[in-house]
Backbone as a chain_set.jsonl record, in Angstrom:
{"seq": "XXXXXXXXXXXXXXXXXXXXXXXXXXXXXXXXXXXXXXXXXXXXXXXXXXXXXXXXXXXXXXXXXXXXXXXXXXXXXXXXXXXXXXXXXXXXXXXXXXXXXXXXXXXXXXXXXXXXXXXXXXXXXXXXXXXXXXXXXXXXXXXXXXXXXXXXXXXXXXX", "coords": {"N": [[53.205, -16.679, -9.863], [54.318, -14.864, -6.916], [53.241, -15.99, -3.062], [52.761, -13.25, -1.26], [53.397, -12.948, 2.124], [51.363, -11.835, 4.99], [52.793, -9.074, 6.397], [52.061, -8.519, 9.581], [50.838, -11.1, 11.24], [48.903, -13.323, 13.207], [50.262, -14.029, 15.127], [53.146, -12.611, 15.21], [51.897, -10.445, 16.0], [51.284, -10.821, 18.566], [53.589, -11.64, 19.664], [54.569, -8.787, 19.842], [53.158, -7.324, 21.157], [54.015, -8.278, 23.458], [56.475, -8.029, 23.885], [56.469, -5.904, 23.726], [54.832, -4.853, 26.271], [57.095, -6.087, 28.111], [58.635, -3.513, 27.936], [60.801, -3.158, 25.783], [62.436, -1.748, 23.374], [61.479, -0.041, 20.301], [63.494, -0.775, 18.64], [64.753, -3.062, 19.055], [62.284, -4.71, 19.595], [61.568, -5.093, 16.612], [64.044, -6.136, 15.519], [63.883, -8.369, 16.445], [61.275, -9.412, 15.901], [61.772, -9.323, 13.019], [61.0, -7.703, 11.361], [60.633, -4.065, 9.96], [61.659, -1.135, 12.03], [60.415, 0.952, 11.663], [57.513, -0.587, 10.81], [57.285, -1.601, 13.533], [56.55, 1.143, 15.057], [54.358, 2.215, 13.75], [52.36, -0.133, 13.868], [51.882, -0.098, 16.358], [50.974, 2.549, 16.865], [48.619, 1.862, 15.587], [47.516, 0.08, 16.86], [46.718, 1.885, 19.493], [48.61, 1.401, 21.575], [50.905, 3.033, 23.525], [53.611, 4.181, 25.401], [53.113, 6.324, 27.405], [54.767, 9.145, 28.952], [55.171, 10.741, 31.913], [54.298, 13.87, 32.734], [56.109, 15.162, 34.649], [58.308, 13.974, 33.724], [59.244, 14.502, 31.501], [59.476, 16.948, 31.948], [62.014, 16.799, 33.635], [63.251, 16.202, 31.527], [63.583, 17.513, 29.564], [64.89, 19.855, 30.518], [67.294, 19.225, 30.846], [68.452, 19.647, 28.179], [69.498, 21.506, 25.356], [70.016, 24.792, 26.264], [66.925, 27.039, 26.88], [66.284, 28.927, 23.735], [65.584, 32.131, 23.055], [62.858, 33.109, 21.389], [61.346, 33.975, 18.593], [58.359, 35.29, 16.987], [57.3, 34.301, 14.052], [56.307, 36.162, 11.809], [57.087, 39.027, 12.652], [59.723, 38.466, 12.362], [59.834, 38.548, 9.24], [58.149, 40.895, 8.961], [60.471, 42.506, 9.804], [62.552, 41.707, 7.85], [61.028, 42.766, 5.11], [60.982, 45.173, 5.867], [62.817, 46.182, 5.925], [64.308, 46.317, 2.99], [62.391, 47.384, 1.813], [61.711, 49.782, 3.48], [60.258, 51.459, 6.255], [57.162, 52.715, 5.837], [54.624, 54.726, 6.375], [53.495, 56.25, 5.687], [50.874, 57.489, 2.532], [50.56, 55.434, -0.136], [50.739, 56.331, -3.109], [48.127, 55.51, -5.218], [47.61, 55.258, -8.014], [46.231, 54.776, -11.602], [46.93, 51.439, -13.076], [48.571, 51.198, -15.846], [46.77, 50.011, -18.872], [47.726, 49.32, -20.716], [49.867, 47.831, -21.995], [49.136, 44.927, -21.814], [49.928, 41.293, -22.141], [50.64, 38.396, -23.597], [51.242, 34.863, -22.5], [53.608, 34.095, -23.77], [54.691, 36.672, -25.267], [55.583, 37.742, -22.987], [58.262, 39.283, -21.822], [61.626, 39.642, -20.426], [61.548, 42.193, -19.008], [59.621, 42.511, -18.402], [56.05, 43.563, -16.716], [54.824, 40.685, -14.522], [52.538, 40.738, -13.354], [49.169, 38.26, -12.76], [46.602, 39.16, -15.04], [42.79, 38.753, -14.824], [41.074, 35.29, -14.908], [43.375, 32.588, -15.395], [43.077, 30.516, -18.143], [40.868, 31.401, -18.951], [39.359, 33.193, -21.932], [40.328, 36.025, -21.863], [42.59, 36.266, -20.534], [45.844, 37.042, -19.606], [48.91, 39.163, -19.308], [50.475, 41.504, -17.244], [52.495, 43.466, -18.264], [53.498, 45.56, -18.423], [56.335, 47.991, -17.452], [59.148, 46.971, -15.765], [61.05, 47.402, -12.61], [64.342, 47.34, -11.235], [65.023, 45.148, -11.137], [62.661, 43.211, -10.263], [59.572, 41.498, -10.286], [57.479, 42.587, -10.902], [55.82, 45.571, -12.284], [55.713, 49.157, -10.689], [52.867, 49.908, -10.044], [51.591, 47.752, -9.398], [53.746, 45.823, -7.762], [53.278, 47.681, -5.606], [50.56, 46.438, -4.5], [51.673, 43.501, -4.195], [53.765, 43.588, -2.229], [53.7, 44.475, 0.159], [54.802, 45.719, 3.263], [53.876, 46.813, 5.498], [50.966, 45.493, 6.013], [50.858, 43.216, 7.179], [51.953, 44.134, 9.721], [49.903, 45.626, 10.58], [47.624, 44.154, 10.897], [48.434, 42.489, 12.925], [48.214, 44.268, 14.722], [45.567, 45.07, 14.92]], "CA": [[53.307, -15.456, -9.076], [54.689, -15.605, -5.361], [51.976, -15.44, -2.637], [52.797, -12.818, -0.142], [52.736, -13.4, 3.449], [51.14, -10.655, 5.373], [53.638, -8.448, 7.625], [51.734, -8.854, 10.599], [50.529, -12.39, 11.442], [48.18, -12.931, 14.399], [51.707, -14.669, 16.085], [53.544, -11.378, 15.041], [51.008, -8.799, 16.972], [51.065, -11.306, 20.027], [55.179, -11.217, 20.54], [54.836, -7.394, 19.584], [52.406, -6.988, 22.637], [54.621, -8.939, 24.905], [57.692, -7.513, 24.091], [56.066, -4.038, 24.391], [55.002, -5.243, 27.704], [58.577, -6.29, 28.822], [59.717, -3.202, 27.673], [61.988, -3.26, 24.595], [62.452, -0.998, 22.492], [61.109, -0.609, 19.527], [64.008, -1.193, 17.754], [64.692, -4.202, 19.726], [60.988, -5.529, 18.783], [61.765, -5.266, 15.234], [65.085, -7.04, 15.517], [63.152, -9.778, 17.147], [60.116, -10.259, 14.797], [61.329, -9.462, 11.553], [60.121, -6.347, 10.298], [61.57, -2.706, 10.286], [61.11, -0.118, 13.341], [58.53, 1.996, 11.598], [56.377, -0.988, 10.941], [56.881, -1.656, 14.926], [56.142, 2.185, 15.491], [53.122, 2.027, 13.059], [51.189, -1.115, 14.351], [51.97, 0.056, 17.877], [50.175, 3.109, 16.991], [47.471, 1.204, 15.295], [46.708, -0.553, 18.243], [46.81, 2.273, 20.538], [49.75, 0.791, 22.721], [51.741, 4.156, 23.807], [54.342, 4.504, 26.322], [52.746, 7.711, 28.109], [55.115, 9.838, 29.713], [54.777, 11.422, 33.028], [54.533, 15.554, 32.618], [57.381, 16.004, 35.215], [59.151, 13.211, 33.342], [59.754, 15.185, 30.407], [60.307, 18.466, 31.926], [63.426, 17.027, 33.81], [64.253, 15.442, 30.524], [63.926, 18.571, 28.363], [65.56, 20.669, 31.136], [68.979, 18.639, 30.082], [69.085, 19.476, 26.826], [70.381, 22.714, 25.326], [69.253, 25.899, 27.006], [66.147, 27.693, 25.911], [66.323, 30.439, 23.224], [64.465, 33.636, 22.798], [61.644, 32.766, 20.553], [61.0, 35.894, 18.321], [57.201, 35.119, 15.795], [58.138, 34.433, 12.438], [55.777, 36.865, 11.007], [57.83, 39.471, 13.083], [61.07, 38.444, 11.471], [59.404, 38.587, 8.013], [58.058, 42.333, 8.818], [61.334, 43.034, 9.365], [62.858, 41.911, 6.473], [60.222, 43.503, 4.082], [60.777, 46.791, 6.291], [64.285, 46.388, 5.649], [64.121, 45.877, 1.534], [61.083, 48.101, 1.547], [61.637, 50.871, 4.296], [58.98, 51.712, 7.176], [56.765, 53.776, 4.937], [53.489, 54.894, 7.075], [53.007, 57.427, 4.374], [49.897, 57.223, 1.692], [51.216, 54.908, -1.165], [50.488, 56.472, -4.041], [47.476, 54.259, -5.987], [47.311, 55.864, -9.319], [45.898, 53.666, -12.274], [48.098, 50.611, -13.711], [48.49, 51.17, -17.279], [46.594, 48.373, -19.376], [48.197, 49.7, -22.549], [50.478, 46.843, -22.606], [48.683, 43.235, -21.728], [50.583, 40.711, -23.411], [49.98, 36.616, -22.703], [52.989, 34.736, -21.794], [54.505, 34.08, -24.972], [55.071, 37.709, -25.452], [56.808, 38.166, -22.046], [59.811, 39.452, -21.559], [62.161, 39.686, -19.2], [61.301, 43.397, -18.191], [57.655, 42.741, -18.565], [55.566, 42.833, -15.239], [53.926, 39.198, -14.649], [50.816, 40.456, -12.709], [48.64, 37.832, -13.89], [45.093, 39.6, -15.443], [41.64, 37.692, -14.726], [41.366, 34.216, -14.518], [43.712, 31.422, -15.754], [42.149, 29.597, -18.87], [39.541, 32.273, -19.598], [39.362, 33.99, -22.83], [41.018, 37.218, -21.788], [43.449, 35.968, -19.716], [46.827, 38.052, -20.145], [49.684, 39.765, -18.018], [49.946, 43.299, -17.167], [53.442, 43.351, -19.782], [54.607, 46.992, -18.459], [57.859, 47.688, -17.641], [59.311, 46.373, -14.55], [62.114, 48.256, -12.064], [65.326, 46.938, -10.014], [64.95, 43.222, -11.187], [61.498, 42.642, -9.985], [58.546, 40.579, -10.936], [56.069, 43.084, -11.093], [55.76, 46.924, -12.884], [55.732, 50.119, -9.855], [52.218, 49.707, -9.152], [51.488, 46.347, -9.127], [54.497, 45.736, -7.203], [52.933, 48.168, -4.304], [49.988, 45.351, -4.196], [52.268, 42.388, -3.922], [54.746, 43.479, -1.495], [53.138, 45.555, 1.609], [55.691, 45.272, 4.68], [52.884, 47.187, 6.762], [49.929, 45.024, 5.907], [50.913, 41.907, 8.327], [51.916, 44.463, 11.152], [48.445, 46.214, 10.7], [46.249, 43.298, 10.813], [48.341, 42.181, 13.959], [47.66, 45.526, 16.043], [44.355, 45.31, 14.562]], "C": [[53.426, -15.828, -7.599], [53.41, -14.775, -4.348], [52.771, -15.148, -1.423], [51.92, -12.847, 1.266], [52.722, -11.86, 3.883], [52.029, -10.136, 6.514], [53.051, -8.806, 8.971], [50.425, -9.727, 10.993], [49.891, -12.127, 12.988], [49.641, -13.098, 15.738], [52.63, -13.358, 16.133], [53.033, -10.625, 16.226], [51.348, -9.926, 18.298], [52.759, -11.344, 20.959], [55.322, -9.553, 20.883], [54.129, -6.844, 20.867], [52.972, -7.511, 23.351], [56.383, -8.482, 25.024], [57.693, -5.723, 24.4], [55.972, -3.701, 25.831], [56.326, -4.989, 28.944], [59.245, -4.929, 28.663], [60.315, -2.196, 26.89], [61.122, -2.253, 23.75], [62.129, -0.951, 20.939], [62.459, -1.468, 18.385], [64.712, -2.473, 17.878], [63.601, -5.493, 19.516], [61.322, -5.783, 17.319], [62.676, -6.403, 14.964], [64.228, -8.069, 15.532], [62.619, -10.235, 16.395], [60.682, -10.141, 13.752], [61.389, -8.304, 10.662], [61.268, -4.947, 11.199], [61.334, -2.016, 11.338], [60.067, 0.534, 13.128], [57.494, 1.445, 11.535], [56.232, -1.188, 12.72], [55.891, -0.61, 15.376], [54.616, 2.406, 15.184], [52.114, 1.251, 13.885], [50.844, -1.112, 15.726], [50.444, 1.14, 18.29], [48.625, 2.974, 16.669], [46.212, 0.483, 16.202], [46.866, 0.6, 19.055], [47.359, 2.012, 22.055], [51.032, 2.423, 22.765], [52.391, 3.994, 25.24], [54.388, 5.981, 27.04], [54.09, 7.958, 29.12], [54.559, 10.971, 31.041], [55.061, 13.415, 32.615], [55.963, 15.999, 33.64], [58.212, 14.901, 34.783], [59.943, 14.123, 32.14], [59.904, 16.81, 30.475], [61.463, 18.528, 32.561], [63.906, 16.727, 32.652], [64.43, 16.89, 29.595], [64.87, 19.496, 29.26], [67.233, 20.229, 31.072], [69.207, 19.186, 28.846], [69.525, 20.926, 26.375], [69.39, 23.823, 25.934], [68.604, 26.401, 25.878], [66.4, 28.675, 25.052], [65.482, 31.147, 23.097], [64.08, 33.023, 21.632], [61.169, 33.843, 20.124], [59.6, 34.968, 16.568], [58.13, 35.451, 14.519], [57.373, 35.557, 11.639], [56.304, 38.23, 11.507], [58.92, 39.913, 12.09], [60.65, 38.68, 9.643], [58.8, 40.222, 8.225], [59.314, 43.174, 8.781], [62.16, 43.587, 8.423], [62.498, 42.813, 5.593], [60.694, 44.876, 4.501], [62.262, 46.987, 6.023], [64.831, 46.728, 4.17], [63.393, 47.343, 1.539], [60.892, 49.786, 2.076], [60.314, 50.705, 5.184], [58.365, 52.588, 6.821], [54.961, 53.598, 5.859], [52.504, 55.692, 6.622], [52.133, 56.843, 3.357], [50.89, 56.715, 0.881], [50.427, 55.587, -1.92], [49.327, 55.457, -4.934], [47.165, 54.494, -7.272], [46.769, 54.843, -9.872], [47.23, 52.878, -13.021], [47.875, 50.723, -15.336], [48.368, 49.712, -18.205], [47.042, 48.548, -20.913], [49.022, 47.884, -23.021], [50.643, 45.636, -22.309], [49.339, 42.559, -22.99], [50.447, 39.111, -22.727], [51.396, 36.465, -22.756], [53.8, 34.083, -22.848], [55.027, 35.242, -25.166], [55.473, 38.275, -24.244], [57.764, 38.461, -22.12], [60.813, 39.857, -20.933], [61.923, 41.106, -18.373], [60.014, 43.324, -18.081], [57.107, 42.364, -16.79], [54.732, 41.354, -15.543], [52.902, 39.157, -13.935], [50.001, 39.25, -13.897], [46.891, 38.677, -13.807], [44.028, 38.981, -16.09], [42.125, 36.448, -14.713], [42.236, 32.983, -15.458], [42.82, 30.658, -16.804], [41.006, 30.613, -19.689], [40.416, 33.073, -20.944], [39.661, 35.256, -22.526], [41.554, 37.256, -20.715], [44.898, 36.169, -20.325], [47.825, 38.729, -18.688], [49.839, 41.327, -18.472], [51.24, 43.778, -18.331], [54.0, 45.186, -19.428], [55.983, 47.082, -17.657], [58.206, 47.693, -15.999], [60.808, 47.07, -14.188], [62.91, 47.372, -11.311], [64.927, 45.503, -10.222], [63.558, 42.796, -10.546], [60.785, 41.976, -10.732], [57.564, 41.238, -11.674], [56.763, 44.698, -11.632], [55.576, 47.522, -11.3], [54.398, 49.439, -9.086], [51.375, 48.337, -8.885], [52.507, 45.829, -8.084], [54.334, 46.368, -5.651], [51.487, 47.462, -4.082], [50.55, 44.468, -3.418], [53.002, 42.369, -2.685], [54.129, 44.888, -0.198], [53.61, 45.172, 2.896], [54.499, 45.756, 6.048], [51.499, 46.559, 6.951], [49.632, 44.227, 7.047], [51.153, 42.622, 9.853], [50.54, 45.193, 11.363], [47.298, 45.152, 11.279], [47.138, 42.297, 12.403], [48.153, 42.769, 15.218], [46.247, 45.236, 15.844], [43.531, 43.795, 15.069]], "O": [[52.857, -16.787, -7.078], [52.848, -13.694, -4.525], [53.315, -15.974, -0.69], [50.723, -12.811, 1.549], [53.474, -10.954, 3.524], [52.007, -10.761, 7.575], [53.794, -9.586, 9.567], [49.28, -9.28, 11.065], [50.159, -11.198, 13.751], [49.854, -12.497, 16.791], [52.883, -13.016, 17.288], [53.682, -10.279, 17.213], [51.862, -9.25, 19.19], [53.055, -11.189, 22.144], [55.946, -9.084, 21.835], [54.637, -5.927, 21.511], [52.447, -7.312, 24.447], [57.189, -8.598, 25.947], [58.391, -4.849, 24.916], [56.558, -2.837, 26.483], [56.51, -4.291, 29.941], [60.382, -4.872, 29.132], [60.406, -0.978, 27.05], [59.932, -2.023, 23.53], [62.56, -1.906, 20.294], [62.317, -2.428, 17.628], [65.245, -2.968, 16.885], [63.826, -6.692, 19.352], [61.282, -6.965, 16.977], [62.332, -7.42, 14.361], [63.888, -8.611, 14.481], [62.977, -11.312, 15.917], [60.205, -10.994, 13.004], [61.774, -8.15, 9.503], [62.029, -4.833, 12.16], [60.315, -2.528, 11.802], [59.096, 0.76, 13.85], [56.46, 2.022, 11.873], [55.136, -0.941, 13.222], [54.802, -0.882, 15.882], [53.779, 2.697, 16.038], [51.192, 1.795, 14.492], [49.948, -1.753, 16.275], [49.519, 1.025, 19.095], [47.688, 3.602, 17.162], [44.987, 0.37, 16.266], [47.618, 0.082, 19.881], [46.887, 2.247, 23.167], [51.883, 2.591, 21.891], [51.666, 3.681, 26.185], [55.409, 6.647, 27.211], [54.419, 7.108, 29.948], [53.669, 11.816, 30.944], [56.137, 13.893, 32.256], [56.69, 16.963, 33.401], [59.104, 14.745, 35.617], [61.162, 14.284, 32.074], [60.246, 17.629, 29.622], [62.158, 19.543, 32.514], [65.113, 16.941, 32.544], [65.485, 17.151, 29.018], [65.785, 19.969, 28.585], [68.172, 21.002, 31.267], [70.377, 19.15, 28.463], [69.996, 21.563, 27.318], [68.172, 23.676, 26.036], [68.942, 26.439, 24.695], [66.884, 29.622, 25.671], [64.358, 30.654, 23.003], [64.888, 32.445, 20.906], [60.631, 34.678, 20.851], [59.955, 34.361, 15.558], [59.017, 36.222, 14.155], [57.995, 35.887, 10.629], [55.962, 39.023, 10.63], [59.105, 40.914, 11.397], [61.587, 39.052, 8.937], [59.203, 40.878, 7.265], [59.446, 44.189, 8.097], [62.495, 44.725, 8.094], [63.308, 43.646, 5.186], [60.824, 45.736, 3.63], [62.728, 48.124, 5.936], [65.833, 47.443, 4.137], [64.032, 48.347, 1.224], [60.291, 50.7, 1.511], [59.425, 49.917, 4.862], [58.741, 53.646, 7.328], [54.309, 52.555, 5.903], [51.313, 55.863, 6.886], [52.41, 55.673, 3.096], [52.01, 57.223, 0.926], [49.252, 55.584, -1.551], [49.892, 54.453, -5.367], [46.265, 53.772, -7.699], [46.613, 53.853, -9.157], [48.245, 53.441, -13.43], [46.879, 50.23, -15.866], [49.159, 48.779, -18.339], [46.692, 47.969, -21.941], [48.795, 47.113, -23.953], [51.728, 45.057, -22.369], [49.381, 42.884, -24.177], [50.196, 38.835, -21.553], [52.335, 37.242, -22.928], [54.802, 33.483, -22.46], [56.235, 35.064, -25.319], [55.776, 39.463, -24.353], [58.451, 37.623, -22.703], [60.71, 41.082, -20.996], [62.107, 41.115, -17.155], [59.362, 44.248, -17.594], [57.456, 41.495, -15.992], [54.163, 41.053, -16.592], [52.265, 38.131, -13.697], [50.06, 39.201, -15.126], [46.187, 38.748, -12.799], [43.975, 38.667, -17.28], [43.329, 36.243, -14.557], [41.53, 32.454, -16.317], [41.796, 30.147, -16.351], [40.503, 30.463, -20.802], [41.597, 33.419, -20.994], [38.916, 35.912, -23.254], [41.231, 38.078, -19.858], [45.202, 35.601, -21.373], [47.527, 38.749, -17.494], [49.53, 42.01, -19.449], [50.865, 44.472, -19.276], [54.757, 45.833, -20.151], [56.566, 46.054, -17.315], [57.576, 48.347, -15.168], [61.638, 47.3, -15.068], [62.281, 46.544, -10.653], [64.505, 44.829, -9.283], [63.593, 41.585, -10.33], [61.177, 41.749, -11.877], [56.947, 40.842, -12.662], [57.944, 44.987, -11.439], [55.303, 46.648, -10.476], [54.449, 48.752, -8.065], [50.522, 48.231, -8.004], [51.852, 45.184, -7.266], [54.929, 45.907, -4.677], [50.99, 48.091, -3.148], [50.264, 44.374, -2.225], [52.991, 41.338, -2.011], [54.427, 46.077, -0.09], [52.968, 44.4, 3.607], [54.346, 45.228, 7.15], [50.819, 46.948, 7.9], [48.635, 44.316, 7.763], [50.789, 42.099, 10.907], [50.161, 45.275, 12.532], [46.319, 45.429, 11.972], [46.43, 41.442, 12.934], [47.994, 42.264, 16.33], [45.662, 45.153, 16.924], [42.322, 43.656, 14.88]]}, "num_chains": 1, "name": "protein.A"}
């Protein structure tokens, strides 16, 4: 069996600190010793050897690069959506009871069947809700006004 030599040799770390020194880049160090750029990047960070940037170094440098864009919260763009799919409904949802007439486990699924799942995973009366599901969805009417609440995420961010 062949006896591997260890990537970084005490002779290794001591060019890797002197070419860091001078400098060079990592991908320049690598060339040099041996080894790939990420182990450079890696053992660099290992040792706590960083090339700190100056704060007004990197705000002329970012001020080159493409102009800023409007920055709009993703949970925003996702209320949208939903309100788009869903409508802006501010109105009482309806909460009637979900009909448990027709629990069925997931062998007896079927493609119109809702897939709420009912109680826990593994347990002895563990089952899906199995009533009949609208417009290609996942879920039956009122299970479906659980899952999908476009006004929930803008509530709890006024709130």
């Amino acid at each position: 069996m062949p006896v591997l030599s260890p990537t970084w040799t005490v002779e290794r770390i001591e060019l890797l600190k002197q070419h860091f020194e001078a400098g060079l880049s990592c991908r320049e160090i690598a060339a040099d010793i041996g080894v790939s750029r990420n182990a450079v990047i890696g053992k660099l960070s290992r040792l706590n050897l960083t090339r700190g940037r100056t704060v007004d170094d990197r705000k002329v440098q970012d001020r080159g690069l493409a102009p800023a864009r409007t920055r709009r919260p993703v949970p925003r763009l996702q209320y949208e959506m939903l309100a788009t799919i869903y409508g802006e409904t501010d109105a009482p949802v309806a909460a009637g009871p979900i009909d448990d007439a027709n629990r069925c486990s997931l062998m007896q699924l079927g493609e119109s069947s809702c897939r709420w799942p009912i109680s826990t995973p593994g347990a002895e009366d563990f089952c899906f809700c199995g009533n009949a599901v609208h417009d290609g969805q996942p879920y039956c009417a009122g299970h479906s006004r659980l899952a999908y609440r476009p006004n929930s995420r803008a509530r709890l961010m006024r709130g």
